[in-house]
N, CA, C and O atoms as CSV, one atom per row, in Angstrom:
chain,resi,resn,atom,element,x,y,z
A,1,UNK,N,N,91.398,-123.929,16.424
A,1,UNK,CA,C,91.735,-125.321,16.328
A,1,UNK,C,C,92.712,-125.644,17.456
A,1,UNK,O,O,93.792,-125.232,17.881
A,2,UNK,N,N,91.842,-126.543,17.720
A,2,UNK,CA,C,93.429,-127.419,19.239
A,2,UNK,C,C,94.303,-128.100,18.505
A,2,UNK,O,O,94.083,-128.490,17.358
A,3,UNK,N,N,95.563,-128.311,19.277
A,3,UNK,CA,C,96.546,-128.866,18.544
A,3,UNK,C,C,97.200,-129.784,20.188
A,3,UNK,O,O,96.849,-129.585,21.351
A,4,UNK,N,N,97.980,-130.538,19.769
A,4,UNK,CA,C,98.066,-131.660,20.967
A,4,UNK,C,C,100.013,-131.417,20.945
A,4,UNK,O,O,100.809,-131.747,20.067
A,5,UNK,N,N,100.202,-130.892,21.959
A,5,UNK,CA,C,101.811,-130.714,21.911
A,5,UNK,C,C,101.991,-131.470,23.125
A,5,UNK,O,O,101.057,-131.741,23.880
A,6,UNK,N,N,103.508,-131.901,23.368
A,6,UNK,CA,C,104.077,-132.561,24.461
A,6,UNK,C,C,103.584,-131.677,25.825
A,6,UNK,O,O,103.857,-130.476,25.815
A,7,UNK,N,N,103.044,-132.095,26.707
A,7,UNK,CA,C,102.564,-131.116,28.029
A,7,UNK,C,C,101.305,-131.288,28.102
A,7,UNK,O,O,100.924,-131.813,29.149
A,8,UNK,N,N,100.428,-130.991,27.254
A,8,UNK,CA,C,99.058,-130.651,26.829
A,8,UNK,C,C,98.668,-129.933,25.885
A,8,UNK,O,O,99.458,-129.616,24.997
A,9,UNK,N,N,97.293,-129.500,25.874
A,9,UNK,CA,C,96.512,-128.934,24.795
A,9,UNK,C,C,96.653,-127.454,24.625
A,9,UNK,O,O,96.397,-126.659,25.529
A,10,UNK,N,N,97.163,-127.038,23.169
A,10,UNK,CA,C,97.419,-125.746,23.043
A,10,UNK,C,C,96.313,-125.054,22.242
A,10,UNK,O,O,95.636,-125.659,21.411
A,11,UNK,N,N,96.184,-123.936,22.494
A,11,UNK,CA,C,94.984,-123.176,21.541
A,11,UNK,C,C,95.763,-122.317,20.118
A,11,UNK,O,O,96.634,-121.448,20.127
A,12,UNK,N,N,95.001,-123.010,18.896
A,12,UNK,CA,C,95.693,-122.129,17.669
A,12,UNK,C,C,95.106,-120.899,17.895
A,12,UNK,O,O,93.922,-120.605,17.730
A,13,UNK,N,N,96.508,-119.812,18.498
A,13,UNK,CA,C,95.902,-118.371,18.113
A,13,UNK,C,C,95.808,-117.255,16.748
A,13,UNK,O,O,95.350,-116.113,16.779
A,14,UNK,N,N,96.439,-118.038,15.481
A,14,UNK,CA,C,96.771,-117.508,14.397
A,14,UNK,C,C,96.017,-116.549,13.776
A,14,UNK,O,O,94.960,-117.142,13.560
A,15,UNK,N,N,95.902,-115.415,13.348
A,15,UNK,CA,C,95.059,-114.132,12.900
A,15,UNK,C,C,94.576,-113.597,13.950
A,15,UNK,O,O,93.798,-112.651,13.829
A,16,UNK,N,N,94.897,-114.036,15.083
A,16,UNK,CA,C,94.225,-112.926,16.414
A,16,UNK,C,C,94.763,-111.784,16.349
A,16,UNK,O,O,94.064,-110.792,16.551
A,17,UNK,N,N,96.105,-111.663,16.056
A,17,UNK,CA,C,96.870,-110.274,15.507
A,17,UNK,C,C,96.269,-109.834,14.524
A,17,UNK,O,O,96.089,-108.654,14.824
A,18,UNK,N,N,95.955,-109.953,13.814
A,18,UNK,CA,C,94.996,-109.390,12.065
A,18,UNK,C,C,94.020,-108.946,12.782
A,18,UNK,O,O,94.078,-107.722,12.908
A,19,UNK,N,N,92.971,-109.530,13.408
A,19,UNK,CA,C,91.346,-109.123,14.069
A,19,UNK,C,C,91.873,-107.804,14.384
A,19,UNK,O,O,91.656,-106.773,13.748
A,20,UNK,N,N,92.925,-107.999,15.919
A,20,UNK,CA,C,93.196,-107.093,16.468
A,20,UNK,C,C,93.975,-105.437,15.866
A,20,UNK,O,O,93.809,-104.290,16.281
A,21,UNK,N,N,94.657,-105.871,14.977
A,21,UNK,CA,C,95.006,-104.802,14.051
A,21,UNK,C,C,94.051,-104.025,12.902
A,21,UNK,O,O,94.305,-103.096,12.135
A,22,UNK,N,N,93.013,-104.711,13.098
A,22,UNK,CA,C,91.814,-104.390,12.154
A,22,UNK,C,C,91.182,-103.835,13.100
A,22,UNK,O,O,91.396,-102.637,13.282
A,23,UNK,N,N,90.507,-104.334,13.714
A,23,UNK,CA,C,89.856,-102.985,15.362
A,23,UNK,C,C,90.509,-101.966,15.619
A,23,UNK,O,O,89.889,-100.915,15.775
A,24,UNK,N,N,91.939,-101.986,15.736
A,24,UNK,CA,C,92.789,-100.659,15.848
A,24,UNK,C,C,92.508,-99.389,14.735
A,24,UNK,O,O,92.471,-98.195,15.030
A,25,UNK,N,N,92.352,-99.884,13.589
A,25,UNK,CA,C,92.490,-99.309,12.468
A,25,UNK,C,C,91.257,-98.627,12.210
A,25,UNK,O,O,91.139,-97.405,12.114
A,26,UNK,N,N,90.064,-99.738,12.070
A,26,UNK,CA,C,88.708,-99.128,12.597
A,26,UNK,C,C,88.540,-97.955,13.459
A,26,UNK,O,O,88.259,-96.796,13.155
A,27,UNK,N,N,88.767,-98.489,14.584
A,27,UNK,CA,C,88.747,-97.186,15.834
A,27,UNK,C,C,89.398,-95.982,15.474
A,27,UNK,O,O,88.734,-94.946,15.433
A,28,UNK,N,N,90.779,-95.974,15.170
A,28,UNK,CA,C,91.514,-94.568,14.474
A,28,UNK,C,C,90.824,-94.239,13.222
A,28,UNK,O,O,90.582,-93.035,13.133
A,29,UNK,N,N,90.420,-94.979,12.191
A,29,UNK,CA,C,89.339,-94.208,10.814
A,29,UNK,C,C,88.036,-93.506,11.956
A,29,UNK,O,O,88.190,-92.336,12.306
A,30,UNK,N,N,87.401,-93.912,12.224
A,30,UNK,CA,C,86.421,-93.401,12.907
A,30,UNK,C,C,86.571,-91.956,14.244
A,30,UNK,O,O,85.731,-91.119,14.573
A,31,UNK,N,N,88.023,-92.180,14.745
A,31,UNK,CA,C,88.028,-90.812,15.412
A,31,UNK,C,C,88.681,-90.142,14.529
A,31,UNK,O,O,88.581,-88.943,14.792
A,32,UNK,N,N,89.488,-90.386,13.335
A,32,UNK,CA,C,89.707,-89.359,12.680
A,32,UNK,C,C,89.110,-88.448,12.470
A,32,UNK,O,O,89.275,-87.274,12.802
A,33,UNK,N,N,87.991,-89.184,11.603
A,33,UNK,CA,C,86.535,-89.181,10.797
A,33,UNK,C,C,85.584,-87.706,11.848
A,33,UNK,O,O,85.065,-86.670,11.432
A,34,UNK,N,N,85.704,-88.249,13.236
A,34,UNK,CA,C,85.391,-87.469,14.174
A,34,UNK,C,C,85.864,-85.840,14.231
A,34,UNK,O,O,85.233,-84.798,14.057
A,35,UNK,N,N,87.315,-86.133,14.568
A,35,UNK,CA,C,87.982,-85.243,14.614
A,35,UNK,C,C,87.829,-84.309,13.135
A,35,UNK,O,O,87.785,-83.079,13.162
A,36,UNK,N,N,87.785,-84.796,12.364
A,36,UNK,CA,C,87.552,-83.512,11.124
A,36,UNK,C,C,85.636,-82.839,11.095
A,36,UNK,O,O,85.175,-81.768,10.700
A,37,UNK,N,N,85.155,-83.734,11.543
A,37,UNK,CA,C,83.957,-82.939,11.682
A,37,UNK,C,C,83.467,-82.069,12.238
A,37,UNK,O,O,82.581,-81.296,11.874
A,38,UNK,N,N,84.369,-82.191,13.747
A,38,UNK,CA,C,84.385,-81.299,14.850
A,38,UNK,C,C,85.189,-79.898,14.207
A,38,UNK,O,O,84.890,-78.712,14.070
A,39,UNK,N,N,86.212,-80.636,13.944
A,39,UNK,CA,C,87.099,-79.377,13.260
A,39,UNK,C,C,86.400,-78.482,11.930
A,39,UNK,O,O,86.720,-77.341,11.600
A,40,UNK,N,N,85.656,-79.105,11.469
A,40,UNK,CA,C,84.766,-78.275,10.434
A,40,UNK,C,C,83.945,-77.396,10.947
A,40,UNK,O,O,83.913,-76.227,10.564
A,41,UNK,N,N,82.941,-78.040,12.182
A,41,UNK,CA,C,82.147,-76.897,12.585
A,41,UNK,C,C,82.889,-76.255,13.189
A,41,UNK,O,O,82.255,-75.200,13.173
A,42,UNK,N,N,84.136,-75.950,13.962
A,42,UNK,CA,C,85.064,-75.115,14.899
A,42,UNK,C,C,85.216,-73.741,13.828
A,42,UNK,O,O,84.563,-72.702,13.915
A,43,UNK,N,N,86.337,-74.085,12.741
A,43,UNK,CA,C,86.290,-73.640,11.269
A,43,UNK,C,C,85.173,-72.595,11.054
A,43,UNK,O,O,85.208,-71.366,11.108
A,44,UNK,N,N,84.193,-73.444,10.799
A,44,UNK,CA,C,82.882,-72.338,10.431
A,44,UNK,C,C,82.493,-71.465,11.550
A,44,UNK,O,O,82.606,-70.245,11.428
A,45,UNK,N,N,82.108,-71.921,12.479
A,45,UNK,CA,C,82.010,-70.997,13.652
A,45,UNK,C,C,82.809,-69.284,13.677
A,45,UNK,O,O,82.422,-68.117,13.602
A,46,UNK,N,N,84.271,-70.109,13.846
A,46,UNK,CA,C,85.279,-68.627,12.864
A,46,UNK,C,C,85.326,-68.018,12.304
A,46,UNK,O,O,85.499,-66.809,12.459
A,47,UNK,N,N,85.109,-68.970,10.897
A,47,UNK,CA,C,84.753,-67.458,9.499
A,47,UNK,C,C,83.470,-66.983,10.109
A,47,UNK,O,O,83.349,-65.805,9.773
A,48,UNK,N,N,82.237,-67.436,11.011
A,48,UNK,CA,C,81.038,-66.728,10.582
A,48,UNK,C,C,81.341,-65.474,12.126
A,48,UNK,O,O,80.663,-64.470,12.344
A,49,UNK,N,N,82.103,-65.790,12.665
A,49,UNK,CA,C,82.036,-64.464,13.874
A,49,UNK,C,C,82.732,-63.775,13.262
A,49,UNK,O,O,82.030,-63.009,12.602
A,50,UNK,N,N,83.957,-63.575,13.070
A,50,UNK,CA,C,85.096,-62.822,12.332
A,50,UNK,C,C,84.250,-61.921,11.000
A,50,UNK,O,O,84.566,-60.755,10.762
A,51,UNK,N,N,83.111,-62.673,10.170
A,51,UNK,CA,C,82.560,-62.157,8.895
A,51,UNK,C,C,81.579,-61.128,9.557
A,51,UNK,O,O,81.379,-60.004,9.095
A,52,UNK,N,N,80.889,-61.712,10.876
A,52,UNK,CA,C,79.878,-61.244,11.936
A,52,UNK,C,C,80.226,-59.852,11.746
A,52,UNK,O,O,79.738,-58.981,11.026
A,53,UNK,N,N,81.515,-59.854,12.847
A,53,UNK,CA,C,82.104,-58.669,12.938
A,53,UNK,C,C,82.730,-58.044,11.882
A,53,UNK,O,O,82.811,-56.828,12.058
A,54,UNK,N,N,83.235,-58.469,10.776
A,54,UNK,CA,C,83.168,-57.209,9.638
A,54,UNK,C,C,82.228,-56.651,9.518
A,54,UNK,O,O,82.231,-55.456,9.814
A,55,UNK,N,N,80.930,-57.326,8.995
A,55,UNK,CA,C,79.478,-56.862,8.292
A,55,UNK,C,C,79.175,-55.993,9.366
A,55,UNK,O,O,78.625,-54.989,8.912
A,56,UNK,N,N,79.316,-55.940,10.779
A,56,UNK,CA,C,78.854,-55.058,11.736
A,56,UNK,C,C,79.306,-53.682,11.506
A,56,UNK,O,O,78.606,-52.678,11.380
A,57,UNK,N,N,80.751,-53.803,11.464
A,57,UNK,CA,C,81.835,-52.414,11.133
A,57,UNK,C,C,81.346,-51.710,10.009
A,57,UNK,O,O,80.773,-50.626,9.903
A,58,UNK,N,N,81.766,-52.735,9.037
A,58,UNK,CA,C,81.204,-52.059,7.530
A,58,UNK,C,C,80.092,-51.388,7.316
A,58,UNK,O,O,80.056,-50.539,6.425
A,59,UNK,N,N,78.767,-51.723,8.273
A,59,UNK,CA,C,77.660,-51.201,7.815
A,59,UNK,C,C,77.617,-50.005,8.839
A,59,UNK,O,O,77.056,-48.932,8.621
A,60,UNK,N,N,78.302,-50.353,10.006
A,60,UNK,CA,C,78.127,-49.212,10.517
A,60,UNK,C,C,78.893,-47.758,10.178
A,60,UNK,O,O,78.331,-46.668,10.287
A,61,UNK,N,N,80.092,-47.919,9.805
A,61,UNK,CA,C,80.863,-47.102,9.331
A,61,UNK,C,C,80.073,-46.263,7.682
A,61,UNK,O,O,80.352,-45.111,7.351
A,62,UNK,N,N,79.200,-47.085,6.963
A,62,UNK,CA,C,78.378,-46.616,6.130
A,62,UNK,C,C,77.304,-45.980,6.253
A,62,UNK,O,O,76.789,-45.263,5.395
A,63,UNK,N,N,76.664,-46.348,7.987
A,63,UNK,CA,C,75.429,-45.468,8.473
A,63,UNK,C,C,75.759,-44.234,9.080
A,63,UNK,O,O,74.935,-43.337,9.258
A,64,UNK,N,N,77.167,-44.163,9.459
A,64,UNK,CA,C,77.919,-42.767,9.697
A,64,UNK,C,C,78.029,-42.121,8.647
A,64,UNK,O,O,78.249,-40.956,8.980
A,65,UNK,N,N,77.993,-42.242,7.207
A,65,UNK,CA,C,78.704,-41.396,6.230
A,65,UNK,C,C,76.997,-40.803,5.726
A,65,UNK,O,O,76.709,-39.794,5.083
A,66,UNK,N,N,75.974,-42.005,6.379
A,66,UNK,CA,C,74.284,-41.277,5.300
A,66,UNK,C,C,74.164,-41.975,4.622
A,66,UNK,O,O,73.729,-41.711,3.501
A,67,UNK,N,N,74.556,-43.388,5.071
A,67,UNK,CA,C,74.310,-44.396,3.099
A,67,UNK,C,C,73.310,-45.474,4.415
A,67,UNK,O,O,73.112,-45.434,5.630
A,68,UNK,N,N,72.884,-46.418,3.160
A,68,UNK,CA,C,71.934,-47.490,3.722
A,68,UNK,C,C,73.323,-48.145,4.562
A,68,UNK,O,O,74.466,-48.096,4.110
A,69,UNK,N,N,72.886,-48.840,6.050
A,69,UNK,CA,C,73.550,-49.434,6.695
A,69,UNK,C,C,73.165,-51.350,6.418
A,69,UNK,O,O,73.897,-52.254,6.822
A,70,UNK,N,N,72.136,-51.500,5.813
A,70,UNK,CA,C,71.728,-52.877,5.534
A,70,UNK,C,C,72.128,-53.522,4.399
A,70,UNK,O,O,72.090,-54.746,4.275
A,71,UNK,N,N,72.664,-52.454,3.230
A,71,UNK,CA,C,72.366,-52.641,1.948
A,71,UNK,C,C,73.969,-52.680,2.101
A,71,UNK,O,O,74.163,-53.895,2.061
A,72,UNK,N,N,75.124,-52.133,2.240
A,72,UNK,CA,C,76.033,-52.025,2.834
A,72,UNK,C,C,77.065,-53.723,3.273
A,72,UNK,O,O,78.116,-54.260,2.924
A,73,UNK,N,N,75.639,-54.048,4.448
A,73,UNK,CA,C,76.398,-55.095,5.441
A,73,UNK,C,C,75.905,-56.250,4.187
A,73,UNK,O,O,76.276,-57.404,4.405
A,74,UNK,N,N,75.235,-56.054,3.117
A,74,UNK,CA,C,74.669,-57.296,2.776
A,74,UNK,C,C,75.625,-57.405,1.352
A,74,UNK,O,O,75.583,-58.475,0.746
A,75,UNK,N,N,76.136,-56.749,1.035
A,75,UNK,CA,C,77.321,-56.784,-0.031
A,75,UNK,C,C,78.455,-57.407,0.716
A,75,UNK,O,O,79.072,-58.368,0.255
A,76,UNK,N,N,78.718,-56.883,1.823
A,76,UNK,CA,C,80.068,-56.918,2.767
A,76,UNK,C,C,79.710,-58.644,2.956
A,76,UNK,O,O,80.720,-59.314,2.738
A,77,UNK,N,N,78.862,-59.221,3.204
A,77,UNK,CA,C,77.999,-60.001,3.889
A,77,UNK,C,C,78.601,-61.681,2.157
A,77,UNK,O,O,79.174,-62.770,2.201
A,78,UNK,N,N,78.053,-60.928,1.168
A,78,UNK,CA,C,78.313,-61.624,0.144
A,78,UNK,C,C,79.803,-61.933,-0.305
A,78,UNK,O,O,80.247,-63.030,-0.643
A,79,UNK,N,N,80.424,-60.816,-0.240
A,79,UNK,CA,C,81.792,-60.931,-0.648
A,79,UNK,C,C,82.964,-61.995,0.045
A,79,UNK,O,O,83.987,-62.571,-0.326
A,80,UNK,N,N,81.867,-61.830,1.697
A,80,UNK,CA,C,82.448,-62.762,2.772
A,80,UNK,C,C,82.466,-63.913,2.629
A,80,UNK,O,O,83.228,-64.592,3.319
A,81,UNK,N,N,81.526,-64.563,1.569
A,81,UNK,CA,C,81.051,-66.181,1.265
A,81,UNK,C,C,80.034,-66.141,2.906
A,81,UNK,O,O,80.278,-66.808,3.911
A,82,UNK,N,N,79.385,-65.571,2.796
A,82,UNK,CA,C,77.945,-65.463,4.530
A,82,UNK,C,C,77.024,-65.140,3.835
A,82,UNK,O,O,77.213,-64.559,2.766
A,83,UNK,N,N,75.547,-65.516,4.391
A,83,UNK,CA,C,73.833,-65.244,4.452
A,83,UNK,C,C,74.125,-64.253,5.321
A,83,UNK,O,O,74.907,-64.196,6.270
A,84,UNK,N,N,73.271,-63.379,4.781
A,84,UNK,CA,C,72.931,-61.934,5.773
A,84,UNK,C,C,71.194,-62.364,6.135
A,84,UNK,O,O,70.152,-62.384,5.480
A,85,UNK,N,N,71.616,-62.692,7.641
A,85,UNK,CA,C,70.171,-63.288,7.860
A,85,UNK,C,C,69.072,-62.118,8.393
A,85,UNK,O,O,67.852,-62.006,8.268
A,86,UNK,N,N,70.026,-61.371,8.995
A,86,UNK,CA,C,68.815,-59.963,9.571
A,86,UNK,C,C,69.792,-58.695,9.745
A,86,UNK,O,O,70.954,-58.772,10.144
A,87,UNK,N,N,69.268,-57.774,9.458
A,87,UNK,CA,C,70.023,-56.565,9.975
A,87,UNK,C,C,69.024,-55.452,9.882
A,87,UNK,O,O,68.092,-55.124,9.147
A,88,UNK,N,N,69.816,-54.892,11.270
A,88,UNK,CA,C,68.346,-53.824,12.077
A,88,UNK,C,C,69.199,-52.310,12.393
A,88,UNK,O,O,70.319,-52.481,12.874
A,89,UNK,N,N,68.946,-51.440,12.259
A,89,UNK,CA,C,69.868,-50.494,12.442
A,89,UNK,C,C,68.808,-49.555,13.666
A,89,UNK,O,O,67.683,-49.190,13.327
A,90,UNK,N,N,69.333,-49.274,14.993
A,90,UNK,CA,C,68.722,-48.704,15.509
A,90,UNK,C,C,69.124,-47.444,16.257
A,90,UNK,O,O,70.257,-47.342,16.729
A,91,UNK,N,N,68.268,-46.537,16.367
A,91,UNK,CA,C,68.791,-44.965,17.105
A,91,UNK,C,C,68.705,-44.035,15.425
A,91,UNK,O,O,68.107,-44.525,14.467
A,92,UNK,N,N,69.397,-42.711,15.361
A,92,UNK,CA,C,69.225,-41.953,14.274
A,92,UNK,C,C,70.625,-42.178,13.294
A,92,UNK,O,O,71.237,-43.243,13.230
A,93,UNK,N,N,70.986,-40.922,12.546
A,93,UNK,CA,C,72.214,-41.189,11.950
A,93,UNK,C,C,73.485,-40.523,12.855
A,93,UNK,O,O,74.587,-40.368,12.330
A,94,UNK,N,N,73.284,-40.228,13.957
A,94,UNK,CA,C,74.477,-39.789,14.777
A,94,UNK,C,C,74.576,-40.544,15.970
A,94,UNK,O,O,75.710,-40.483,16.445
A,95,UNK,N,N,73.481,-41.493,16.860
A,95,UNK,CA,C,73.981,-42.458,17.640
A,95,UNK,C,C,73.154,-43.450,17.266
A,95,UNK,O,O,71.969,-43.285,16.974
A,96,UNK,N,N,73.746,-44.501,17.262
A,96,UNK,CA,C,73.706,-45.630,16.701
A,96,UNK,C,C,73.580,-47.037,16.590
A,96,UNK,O,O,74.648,-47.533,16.228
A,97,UNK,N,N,73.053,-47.522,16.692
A,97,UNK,CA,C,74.097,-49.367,16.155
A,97,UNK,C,C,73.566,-50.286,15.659
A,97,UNK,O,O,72.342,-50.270,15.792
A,98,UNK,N,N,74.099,-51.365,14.962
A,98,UNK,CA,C,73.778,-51.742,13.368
A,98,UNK,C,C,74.107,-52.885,14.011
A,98,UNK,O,O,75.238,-53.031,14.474
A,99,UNK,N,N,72.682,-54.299,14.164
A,99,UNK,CA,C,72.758,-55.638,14.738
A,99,UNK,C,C,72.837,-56.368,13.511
A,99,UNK,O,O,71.765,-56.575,12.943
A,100,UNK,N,N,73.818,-56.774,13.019
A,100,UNK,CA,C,73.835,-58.046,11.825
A,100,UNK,C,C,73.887,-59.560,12.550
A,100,UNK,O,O,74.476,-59.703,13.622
A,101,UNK,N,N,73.242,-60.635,11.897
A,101,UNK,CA,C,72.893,-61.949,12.086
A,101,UNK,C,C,73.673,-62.413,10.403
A,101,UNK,O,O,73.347,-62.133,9.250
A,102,UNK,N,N,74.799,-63.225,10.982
A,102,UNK,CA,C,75.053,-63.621,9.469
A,102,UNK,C,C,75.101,-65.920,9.712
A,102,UNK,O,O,75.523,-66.518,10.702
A,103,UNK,N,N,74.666,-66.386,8.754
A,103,UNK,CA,C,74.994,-67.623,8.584
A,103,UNK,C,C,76.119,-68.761,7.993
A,103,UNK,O,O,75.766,-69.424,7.017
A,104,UNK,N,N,76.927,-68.899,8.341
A,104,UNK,CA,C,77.773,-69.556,7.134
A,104,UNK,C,C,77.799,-70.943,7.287
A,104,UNK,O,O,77.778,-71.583,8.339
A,105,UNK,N,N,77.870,-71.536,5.585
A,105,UNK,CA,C,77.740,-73.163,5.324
A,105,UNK,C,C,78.796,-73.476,5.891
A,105,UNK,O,O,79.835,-72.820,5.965
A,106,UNK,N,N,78.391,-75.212,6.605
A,106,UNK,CA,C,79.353,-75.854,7.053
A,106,UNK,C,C,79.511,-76.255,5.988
A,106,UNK,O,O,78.493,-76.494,5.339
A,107,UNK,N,N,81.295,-76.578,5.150
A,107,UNK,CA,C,81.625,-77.215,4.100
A,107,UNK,C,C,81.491,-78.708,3.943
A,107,UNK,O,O,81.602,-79.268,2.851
A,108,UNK,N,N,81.166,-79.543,5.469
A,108,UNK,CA,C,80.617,-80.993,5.214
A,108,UNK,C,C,79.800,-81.326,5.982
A,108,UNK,O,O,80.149,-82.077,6.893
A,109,UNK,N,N,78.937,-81.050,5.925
A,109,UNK,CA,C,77.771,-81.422,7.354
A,109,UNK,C,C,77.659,-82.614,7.938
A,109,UNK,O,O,77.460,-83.684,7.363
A,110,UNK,N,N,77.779,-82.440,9.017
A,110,UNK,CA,C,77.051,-84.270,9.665
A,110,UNK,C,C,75.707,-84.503,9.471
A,110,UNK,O,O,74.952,-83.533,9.539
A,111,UNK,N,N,75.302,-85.490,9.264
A,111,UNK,CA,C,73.805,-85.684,9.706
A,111,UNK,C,C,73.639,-85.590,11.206
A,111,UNK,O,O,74.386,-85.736,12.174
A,112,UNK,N,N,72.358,-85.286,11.016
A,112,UNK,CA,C,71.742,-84.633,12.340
A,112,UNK,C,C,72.618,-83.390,13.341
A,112,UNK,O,O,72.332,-83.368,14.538
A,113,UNK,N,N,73.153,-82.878,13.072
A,113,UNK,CA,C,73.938,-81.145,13.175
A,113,UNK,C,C,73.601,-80.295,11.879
A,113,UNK,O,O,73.516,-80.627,10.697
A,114,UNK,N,N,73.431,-79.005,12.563
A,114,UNK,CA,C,73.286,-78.028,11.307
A,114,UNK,C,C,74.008,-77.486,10.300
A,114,UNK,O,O,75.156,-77.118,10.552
A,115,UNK,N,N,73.568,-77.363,9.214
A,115,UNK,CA,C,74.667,-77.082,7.678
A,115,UNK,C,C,75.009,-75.831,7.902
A,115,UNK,O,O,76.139,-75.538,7.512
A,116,UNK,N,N,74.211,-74.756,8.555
A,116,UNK,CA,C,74.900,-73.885,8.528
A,116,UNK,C,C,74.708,-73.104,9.994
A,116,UNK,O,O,73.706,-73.134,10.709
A,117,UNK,N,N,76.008,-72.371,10.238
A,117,UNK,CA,C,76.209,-71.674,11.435
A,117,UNK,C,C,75.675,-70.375,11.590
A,117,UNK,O,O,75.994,-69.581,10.704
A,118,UNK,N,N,74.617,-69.776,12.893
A,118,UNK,CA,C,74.750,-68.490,12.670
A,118,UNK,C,C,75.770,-67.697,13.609
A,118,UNK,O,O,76.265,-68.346,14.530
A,119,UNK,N,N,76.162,-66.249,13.453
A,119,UNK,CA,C,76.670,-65.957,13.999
A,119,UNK,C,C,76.033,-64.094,14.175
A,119,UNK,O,O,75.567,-63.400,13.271
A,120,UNK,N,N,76.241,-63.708,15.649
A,120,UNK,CA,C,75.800,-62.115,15.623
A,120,UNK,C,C,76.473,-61.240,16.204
A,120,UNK,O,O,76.986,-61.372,17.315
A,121,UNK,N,N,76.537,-60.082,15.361
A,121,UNK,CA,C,77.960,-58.278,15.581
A,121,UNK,C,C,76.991,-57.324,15.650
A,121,UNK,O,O,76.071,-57.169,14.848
A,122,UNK,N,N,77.269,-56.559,16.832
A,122,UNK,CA,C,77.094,-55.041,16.807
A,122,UNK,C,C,77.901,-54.300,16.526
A,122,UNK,O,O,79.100,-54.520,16.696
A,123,UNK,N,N,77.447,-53.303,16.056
A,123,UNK,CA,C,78.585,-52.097,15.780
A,123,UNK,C,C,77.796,-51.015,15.985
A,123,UNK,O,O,76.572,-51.119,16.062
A,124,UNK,N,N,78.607,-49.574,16.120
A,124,UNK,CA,C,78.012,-48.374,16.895
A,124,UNK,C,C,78.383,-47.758,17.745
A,124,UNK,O,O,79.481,-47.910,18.280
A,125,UNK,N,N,77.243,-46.634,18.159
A,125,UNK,CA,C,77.560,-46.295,19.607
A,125,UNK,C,C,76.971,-47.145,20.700
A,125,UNK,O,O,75.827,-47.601,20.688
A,126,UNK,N,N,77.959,-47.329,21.742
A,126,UNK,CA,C,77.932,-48.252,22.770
A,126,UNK,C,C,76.174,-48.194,23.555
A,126,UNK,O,O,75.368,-49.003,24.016
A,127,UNK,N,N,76.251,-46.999,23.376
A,127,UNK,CA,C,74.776,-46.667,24.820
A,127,UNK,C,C,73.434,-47.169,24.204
A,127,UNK,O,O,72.436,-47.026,24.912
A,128,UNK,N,N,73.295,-47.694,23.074
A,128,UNK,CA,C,72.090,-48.417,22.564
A,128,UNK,C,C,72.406,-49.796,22.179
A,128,UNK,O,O,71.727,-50.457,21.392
A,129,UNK,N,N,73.410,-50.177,22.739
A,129,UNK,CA,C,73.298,-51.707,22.422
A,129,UNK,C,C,72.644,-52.643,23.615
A,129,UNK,O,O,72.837,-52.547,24.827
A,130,UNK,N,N,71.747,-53.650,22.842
A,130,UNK,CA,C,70.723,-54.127,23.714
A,130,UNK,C,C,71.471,-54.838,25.312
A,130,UNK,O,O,70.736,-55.298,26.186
């Protein structure tokens, strides 16, 4: 609304501050919003390498003693809150190494990104890893 003051014509700017404090507010909910999603998959990524590399150790340290090395990583694998997606144990029972593939849920998924992360550990002797 115009308003007619001594000089000339002034423009009512009243609630342009409100709009504008409402766009602000918007924009920060939304990179928040961002920022924790990113930070969720970062998160998962973590537990599932870190779990990676237990289930690798564990099973391998079990294919050293003569026990199943799969059966092993897939308990280790459960206890972790992880999918034991593959595990291959290759060479004999004295050289070695034990490839685990483990998955873990993202706790909030985005649409269109994946719910769950994989992640992959060797363990063993060094001279047969692919």
């Amino acid at each position: 609304m115009n308003r007619r003051r001594a000089g000339g014509w002034r423009r009512d700017e009243r609630g342009a501050g409100t709009v504008l404090m409402v766009a602000a507010v918007l924009v920060a909910a939304v990179l928040a919003g961002l920022v924790l999603v990113v930070q969720g998959y970062v998160a998962a990524v973590h537990h599932a390498r870190s779990a990676a590399d237990l289930v690798a150790v564990s099973a391998a340290a079990r294919q050293s003693r003569g026990h199943d090395a799969c059966r092993a990583a897939a308990a280790v694998a459960e206890a972790n809150a992880v999918r034991l997606r593959a595990c291959r144990v290759r060479g004999d029972s004295f050289d070695f190494v034990v490839s685990v593939t483990v998955e873990q849920p993202v706790r909030a998924p985005a649409p269109m990104l994946p719910a769950v992360v994989p992640a992959t550990a060797h363990a063993g002797r060094i001279g047969l890893l692919p």
